[in-house]
C-alpha positions in Angstrom: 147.0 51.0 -215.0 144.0 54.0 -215.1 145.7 55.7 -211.9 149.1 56.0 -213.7 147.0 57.1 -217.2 144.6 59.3 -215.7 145.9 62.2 -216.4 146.7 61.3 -220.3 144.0 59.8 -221.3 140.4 60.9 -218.7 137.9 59.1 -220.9 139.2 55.8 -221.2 137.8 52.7 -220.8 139.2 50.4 -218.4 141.3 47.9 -219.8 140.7 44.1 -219.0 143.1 41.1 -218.6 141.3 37.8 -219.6 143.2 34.5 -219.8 140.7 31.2 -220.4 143.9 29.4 -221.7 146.2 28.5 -218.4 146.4 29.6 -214.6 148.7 32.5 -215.2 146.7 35.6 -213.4 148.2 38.5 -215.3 151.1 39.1 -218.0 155.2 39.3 -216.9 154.3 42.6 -215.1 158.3 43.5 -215.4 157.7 47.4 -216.8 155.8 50.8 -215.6 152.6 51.2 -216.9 152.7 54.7 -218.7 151.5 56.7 -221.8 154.1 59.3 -221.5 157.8 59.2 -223.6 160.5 59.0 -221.5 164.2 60.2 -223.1 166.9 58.8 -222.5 170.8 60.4 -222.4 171.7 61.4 -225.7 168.1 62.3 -226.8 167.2 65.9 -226.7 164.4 67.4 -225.1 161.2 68.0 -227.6 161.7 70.8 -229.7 158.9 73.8 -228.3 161.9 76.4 -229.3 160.5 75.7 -232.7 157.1 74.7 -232.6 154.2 76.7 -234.3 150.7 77.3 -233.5 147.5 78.1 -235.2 145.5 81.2 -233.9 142.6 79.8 -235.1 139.4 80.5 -232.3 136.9 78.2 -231.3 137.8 74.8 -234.1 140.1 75.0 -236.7 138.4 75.1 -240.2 140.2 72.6 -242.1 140.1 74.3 -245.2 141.4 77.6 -243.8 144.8 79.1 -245.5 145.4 81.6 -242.5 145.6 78.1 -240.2 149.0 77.5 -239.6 148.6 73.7 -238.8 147.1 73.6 -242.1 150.4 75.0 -243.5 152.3 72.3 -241.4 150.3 69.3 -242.5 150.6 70.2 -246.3 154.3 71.0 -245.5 154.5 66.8 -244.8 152.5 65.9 -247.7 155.1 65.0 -251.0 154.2 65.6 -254.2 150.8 68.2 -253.5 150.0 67.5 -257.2 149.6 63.9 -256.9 148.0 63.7 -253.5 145.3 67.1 -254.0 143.0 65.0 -251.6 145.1 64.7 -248.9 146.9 68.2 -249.4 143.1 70.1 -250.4 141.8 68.1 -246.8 144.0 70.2 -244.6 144.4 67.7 -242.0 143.9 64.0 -242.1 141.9 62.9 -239.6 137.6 63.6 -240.6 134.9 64.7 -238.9 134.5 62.0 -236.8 138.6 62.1 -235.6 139.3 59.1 -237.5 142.2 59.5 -239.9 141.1 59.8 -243.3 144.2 60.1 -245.2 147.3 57.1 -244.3 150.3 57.5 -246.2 151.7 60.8 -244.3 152.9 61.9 -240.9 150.0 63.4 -238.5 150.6 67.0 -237.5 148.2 68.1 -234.7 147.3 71.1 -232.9 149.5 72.0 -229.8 149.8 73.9 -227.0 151.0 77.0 -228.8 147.8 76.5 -230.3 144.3 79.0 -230.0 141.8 76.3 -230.7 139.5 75.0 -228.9 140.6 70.9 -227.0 137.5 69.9 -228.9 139.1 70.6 -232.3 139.2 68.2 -235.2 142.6 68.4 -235.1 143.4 67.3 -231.7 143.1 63.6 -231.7 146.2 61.5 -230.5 146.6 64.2 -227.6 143.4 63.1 -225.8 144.4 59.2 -225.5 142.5 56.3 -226.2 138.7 56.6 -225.9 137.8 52.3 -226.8 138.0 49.5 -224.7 140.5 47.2 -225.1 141.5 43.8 -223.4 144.6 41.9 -223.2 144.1 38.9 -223.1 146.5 35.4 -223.4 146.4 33.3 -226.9 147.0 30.1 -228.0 149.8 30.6 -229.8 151.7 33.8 -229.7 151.4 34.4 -225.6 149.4 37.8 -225.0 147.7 40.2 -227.2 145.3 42.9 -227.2 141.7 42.4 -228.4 139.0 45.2 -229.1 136.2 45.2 -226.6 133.1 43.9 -226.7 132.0 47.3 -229.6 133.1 47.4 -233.2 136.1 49.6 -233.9 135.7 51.6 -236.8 138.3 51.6 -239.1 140.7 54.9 -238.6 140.4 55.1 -235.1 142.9 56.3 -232.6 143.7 53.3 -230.1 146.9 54.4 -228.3 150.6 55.6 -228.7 153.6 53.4 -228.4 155.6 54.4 -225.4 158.3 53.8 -223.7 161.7 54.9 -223.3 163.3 57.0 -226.6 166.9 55.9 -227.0 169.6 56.9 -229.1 171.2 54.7 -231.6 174.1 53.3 -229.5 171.8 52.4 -226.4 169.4 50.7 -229.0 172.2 48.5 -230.2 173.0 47.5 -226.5 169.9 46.5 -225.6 169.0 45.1 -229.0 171.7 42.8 -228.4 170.4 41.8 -224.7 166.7 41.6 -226.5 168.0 39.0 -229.2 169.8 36.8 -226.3 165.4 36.1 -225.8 164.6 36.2 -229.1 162.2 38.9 -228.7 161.9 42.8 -228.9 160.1 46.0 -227.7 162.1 48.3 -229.7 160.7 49.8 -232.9 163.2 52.2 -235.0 162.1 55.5 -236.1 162.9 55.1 -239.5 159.8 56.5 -241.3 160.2 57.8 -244.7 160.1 61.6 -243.6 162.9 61.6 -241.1 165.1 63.9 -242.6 168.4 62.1 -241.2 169.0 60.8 -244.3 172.5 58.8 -246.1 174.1 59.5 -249.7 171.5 56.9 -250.7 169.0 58.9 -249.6 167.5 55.7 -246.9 166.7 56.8 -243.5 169.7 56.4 -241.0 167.7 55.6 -237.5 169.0 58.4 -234.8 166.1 56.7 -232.5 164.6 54.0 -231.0 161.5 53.3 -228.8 161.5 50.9 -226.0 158.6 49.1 -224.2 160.6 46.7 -222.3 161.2 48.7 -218.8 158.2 51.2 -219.4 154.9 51.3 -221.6 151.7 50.5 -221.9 149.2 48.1 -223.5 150.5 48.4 -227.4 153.7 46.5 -226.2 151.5 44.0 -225.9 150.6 44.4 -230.1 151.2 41.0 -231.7 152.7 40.7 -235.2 149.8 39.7 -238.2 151.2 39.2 -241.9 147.3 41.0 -242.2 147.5 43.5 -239.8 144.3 45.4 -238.7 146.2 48.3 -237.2 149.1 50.3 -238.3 152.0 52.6 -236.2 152.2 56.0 -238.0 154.1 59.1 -237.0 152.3 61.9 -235.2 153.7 65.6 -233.9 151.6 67.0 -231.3 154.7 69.5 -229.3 157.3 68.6 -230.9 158.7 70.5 -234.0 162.2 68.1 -234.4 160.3 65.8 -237.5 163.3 63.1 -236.4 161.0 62.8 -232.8 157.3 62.0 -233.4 155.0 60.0 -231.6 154.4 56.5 -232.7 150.9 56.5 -232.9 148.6 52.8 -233.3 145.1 53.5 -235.5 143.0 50.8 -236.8 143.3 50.4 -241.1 140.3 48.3 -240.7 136.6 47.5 -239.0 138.1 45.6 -236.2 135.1 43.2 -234.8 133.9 42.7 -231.1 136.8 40.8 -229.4 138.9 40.2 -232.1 142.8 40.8 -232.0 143.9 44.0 -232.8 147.5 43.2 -234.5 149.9 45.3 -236.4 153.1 44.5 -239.0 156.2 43.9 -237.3 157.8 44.7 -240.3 155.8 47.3 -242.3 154.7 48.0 -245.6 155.4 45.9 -248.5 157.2 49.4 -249.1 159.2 49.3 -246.2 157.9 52.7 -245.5 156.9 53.4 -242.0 159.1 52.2 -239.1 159.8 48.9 -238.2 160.0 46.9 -235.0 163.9 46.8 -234.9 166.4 43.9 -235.7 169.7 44.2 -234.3 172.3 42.4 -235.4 172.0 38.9 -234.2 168.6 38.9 -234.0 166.8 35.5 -233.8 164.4 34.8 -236.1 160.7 34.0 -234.4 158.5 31.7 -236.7 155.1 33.6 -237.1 152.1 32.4 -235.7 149.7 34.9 -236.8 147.8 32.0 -239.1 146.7 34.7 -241.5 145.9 33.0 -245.5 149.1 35.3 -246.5 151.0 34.4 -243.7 154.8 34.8 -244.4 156.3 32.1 -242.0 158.3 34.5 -239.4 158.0 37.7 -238.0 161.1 39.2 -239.7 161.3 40.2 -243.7 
């Protein structure tokens, strides 16, 4: 796993596989170990043609007007007026790279960009910097647990990755997926895709896959209380229908605990969901949580 991720992410942790409940060794090691975004036919390139950097030198000041990735981040913020906090912030993530500010898309610095790599701003680009450990449950076969240090809440912990399909492969394989009565595809459907219908809901154009490539987020079990959350990110990529599905913690996730997000979202429906296809099986939930709905699909 480090050899293929080297490269992505330099400063992180090993990651362990611990299973004290049977005799299986390891997980179903059926996919390719890999942080990076593979596209399938029928999904363009990412958009550089397009893409805008900051001439910023040294770090980006956050409260700069001449930054352009300030411009770009407030461009993704709805309503300025009734967020000033997030849009007066500049970009969302603090001092300390955690993200601050949750209920927008992430737009980091690039390639185009001048800044310095140790920027504020560059976060999601550098990889995962905690330990994590998969390890096999009780219940819900394996999952992925925080190491044996406190992960503070707003923390970067990985990207979802995978293959990026277009809507008619997604069906196929959705279809294939449901035959199990399990899935590693999560639409792109969050709120600020601009593909939109005359209703004005999202119409997915893509979906992420973790079955034949990925890395440890596909192993991410469902919690009706999740402790970590999937949130769109741009890094090089100016198409807003193409961003990176990036994991950070909502809350202070303890030594060894599970780190789990919603497979179905927001009570909002607002970011992207882990995708039913038609025929999908529905999975009772195991997740044990007080609020705990009964199955993984709303």
């Amino acid at each position: 796993m480090s050899f293929n991720t080297m490269e992505d992410e330099p400063h992180a942790p090993p990651i362990q596989i611990i299973n004290k409940m049977d005799q299986e060794p390891i997980p179903p090691w059926v996919f390719y170990y890999t942080n990076r975004i593979y596209h399938r036919p029928g999904v363009p390139d990412p958009d550089i043609v397009n893409l805008i950097g900051c001439n910023c030198v040294g770090k980006c000041d956050p409260k700069s007007e001449a930054c352009a990735c300030v411009k770009r981040q407030r461009d993704l913020i709805p309503f300025p007026a009734e967020n000033m906090e997030a849009y007066n912030s500049g970009f969302l993530y603090d001092k300390q790279k955690r993200l601050k500010h949750r209920d927008y898309p992430i737009v980091e610095c690039n390639a185009l960009c001048g800044c310095y790599a140790e920027c504020m701003n560059r976060v999601v680009q550098h990889g995962r910097t905690v330990a994590v450990t998969i390890q096999k449950t009780k219940k819900k076969g394996w999952g992925v647990f925080a190491g044996s240090k406190k992960i503070p809440s707003g923390t970067f912990l990985g990207i979802y990755s995978g293959e990026l399909l277009n809507v008619e492969e997604s069906n196929e394989r959705g279809k294939y997926y449901n035959s199990w009565g399990k899935t590693y595809l999560f639409d792109i459907d969050f709120y600020f895709i601009p593909n939109k219908d005359h209703h004005g809901d999202v119409v997915v154009q893509y979906t992420m896959d973790a079955y034949h490539a990925g890395n440890f987020t596909r192993f991410l079990n469902h919690s009706c209380e999740p402790n970590s959350k999937i949130f769109g990110c741009f890094v090089n990529e100016a198409n807003l229908g193409k961003p990176l599905l990036a994991v950070f913690a909502t809350r202070d996730i303890e030594p060894n605990k599970e780190i789990c997000v919603s497979y179905v979202g927001d009570e909002d429906n607002d970011p992207g969901d882990a995708a039913q296809k038609d025929g999908a099986v529905y999975i009772p939930c195991q997740c044990d949580a007080p609020s705990c709905s009964g199955r993984m699909f709303g």
